[in-house]
N, C-alpha and C positions, 0 to 999 in steps of 0.2 A: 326128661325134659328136652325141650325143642331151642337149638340157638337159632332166633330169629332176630332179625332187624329189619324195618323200614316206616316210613311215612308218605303218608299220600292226604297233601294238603293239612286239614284240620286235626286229621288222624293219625295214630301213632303207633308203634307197635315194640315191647322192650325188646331186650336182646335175649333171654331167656323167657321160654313160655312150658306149661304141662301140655303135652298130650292132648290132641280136643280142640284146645284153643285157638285161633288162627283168624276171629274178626279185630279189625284195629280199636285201641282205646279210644273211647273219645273224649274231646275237653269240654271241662264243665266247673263252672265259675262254683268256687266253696260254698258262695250263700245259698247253693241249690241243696245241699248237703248237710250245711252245718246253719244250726237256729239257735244265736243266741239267748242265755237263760240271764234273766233279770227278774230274779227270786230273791227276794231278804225274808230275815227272819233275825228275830233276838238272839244273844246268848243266854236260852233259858232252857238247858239241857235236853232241849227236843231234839238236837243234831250234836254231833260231836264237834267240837272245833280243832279245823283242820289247817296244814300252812300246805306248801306246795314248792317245791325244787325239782332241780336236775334231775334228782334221784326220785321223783315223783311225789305222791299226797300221801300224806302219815298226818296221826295224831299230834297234836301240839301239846307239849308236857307243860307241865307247869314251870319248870325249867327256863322256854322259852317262851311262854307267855308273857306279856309285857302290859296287860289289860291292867293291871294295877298300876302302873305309872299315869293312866289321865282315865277319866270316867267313860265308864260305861252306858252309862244311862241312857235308854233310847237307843244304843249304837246299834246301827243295822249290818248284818252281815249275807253276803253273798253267798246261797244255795246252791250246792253243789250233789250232782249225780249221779251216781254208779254208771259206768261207762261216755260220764259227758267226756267230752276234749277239753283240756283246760289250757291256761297258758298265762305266764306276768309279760305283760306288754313291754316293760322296762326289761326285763331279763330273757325276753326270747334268743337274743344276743349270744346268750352263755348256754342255752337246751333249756330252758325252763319250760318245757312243754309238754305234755304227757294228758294217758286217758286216766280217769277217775278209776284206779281200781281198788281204791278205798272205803268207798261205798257215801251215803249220802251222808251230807256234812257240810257246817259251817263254815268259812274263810274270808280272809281279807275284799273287802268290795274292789280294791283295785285290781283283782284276777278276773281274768274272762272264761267263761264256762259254755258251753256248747254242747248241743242235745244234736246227737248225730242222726239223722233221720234213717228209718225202716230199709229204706231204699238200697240203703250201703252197706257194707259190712264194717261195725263200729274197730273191729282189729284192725282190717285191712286200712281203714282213712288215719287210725291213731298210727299205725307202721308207717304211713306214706308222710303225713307233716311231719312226725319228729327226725326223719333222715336229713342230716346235715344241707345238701343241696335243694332241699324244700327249705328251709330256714333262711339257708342264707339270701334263698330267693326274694321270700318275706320279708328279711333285712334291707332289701333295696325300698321299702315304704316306712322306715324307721324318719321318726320328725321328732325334733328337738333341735338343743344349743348346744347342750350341753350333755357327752357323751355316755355318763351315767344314768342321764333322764333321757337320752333318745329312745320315743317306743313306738309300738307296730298297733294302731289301733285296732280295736273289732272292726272297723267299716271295714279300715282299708285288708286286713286279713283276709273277711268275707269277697272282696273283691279277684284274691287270689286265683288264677286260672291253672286246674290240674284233668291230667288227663287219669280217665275210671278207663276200667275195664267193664264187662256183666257183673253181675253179683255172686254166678256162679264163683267164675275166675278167680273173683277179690273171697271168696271163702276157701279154695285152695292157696291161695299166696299166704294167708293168711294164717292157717292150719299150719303149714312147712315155718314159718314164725315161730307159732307160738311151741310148735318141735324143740327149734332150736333154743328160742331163751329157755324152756325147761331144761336142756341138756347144759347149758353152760349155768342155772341157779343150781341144779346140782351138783354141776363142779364147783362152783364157789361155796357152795357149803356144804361142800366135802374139805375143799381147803381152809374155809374157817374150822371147820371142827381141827382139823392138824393142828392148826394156829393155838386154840384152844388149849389141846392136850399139849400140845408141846409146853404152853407157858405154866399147865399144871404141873408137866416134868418138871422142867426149871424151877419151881418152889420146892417141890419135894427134895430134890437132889440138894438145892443150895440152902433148906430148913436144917436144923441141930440134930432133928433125928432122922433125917434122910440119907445120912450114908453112915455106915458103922464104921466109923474111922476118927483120930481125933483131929479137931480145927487150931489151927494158930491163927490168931487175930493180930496184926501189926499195925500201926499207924499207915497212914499213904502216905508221907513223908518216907517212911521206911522201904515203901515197897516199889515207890517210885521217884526218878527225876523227871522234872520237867524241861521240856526242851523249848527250844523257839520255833514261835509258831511265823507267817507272813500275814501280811492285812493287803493281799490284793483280790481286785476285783474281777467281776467277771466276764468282764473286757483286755481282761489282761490274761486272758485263759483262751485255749485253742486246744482243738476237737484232730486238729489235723498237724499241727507241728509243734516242735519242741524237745528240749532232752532232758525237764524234770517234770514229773507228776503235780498235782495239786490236789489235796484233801482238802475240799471246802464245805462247810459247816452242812450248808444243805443238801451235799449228796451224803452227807453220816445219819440227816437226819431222813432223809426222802429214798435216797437210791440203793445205798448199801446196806446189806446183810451185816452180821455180827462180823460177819472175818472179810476183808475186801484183799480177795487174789489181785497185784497189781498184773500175775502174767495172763490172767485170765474177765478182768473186767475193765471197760471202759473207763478211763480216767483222765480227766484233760488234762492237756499240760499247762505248762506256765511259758508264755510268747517268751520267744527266743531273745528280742528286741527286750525283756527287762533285767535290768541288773539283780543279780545276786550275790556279788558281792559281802557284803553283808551277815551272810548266814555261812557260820562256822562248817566244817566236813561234820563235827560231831552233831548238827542241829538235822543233816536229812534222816531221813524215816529207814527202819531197819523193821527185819522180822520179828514179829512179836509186841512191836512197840502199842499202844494204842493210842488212839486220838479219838477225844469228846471233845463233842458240841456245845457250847457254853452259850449258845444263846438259841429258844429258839418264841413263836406265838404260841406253842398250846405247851405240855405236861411233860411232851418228847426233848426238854431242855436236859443235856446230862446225858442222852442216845450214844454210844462209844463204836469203835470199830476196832476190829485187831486188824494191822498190816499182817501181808503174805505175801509171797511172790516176789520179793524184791532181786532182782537180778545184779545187770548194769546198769540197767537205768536207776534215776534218783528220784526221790521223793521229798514232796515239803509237806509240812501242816500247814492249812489256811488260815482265812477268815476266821475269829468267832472261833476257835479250836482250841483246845490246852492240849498239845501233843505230850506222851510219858515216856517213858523208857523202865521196863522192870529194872532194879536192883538185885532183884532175886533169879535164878532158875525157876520159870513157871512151866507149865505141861504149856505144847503150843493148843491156844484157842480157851484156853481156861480163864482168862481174864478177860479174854472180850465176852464171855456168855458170863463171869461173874458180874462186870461191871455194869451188864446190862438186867442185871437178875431182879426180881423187886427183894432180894434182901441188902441188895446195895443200893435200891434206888429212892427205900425207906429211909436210907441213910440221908442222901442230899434230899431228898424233897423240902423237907422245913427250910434248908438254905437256900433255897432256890429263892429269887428278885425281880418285883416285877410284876407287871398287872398284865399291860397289854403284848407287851414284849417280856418272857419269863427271861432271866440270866441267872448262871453259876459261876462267883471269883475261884482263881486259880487259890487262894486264902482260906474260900470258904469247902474246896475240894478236900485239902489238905485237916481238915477237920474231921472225917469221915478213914473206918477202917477195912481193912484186907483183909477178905478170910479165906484160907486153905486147907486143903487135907494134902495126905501124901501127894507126891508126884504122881504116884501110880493111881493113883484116887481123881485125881484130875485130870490125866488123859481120858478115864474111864468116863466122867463125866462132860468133858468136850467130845467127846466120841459118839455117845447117847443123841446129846442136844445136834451136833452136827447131821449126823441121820436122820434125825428129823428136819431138818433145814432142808437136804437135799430131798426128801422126799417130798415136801411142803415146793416147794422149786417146779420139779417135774409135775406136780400135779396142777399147780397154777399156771404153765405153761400149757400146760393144756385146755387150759379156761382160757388164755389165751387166745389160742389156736382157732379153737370156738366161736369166739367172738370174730376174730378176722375173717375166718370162714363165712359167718353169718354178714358180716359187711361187705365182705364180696359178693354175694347172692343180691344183696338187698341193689346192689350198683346195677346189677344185671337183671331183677324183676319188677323192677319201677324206670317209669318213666319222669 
């Protein structure tokens, strides 16, 4: 590939081009490209019925069907078609935009659908709107009051002005795409399968007959204290100064892995400017201790993490945290992959509180037991799980990788 840049007047030329190519692109208003579809049809099983995200067009389960809350009757739904462009006018905002590769199908009439015309290559236009600086472009025609209901009409969409290349051109850009998203869908599910296996390890090992060793069961009272947790927020947390750590609820339940190295992972502090006072020498975090999540929106309420790394520096539990301390000798990492096991988290499930917001009391924790094998039985089995963590790590940094790679291409082949 050729690094080029320039423009001459109406004409344009990326910064990255193949071999060959060297006429400028030209601009060309979308309604010459894209011809809205205004198709209904019933839900009488002719089409599948479809919804539409971020993540693009899927089936709608019955799950989240909602057609039984008001009638049906008559209702007409918006036709949708294999390789149209779609997009929710109210959520262009957040990426709700994507091509059809669902196939033909039913959805909600407030979505717009687009039949990409012969002329263009239907990857190469779906690659060029859903890049973020095409969006946010589009976002400058967003109208409303009210910023939940601010949206991007069809008109004004169609009105959008983008610069094409030939058709050849946009089928080689296009190709080098759809490369790369197959190299990074098969690194993600290559890491999901890890995900997979591993959490099959994790039953087997922590099942009765998964390790030939006997178990002692204690109460969690027995096997743990509870320490003091802090209730500050996260404005009272800094990325750049401080001399104590903060474990808050949502990086146990979003950021952190089973064991969070403090010498080796991001951890904000607690601002210098707040008092601590308050919290005993015995209440900061030590190795091995763990701290769960006691509050979260979905199933992941009860998520734990084992401390590691603790040096000089200090540590606090957060927000929304029941921070423990073992009473016992445990192998290190053996209670953070237990407590995260599903044979302990069939234990709190029924305790769990809460519709929209789930929560676990520190009352209702202590109601739930500790189960072990030898010492030497639980290193054995944190040692397994850990291996696969780090391997599940590297391979999704690599999907990573992928992905950034693929964004930095896309910066340099579109205009």
């Amino acid at each position: 590939m050729a690094n080029v840049s320039s423009s001459n007047g109406l004409e344009k030329s990326p910064k990255l081009r193949f071999p060959g190519f060297d006429e400028p692109w030209k601009p060309v208003i979308l309604s010459s490209i894209l011809h809205e579809r205004n198709e209904y049809a019933e839900k009488d099983g002719t089409y599948e019925h479809a919804t539409l995200s971020k993540e693009g067009i899927y089936g709608k389960t019955a799950r989240y069907d909602r057609d039984f809350l008001v009638s049906t009757e008559n209702k007409k739904y918006k036709v949708t078609h294999y390789n149209d462009l779609c997009y929710n006018p109210a959520n262009l905002k957040f990426g709700v935009i994507c091509l059809n590769k669902y196939g033909d199908a039913i959805f909600s009439p407030i979505y717009v659908t687009f039949e990409v015309d012969e002329e263009a290559d239907v990857d190469f236009i779906g690659a060029n709107v859903t890049r973020w600086d095409f969006i946010n472009h589009a976002l400058r025609f967003q109208q409303g009051t009210v910023y939940e209901r601010m949206a991007v009409s069809s008109e004004d969409f169609l009105s959008i002005q983008c610069y094409l290349p030939s058709k050849n051109e946009q089928v080689h850009i296009s190709s080098l795409i759809r490369v790369l998203d197959n190299r990074i869908e098969k690194q993600q599910s290559y890491v999901d399968a890890l995900k997979k296996y591993k959490r099959g390890l994790s039953d087997e090992l922590f099942s009765k007959n998964g390790v030939t060793d006997d178990w002692t069961a204690i109460p969690f009272s027995e096997a743990f204290e509870l320490l003091q947790n802090n209730t500050f927020s996260r404005d009272e947390m800094s990325t750049e100064n401080g001399i104590v750590y903060n474990i808050h609820y949502g990086d146990v339940l979003i950021k952190y892995g089973t064991v969070v190295d403090l010498s080796k992972v991001e951890v904000p502090y607690i601002k210098s400017d707040v008092s601590l006072s308050k919290f005993a020498q015995h209440s900061y975090l030590r190795d091995g201790d763990i701290v769960i999540a006691d509050t979260a929106e979905d199933y992941t309420v009860g998520k734990a993490v084992e401390i590691a790394g603790i040096t000089d520096e200090k540590a606090l539990s957060g927000l929304h945290t029941i921070p423990c301390r073992p009473k016992l000798s445990f192998a290190p990492m053996y209670l953070g992959y237990f407590i995260n096991s599903n044979r302990f988290r069939a234990q709190i499930l029924p305790l769990i509180q809460g519709t929209k917001v789930s929560s676990i009391s520190k009352s209702e924790i202590m109601k739930t037991s500790v189960v072990f094998p030898s010492y030497e039985m639980q290193s054995r089995i944190a040692s397994m799980l850990y291996t696969m963590d780090l391997k599940i790590d590297i391979c999704n940094a690599c999907a990573q990788e992928l992905i950034r790679t693929k964004e930095a291409l896309m910066q340099r082949l579109f205009i």
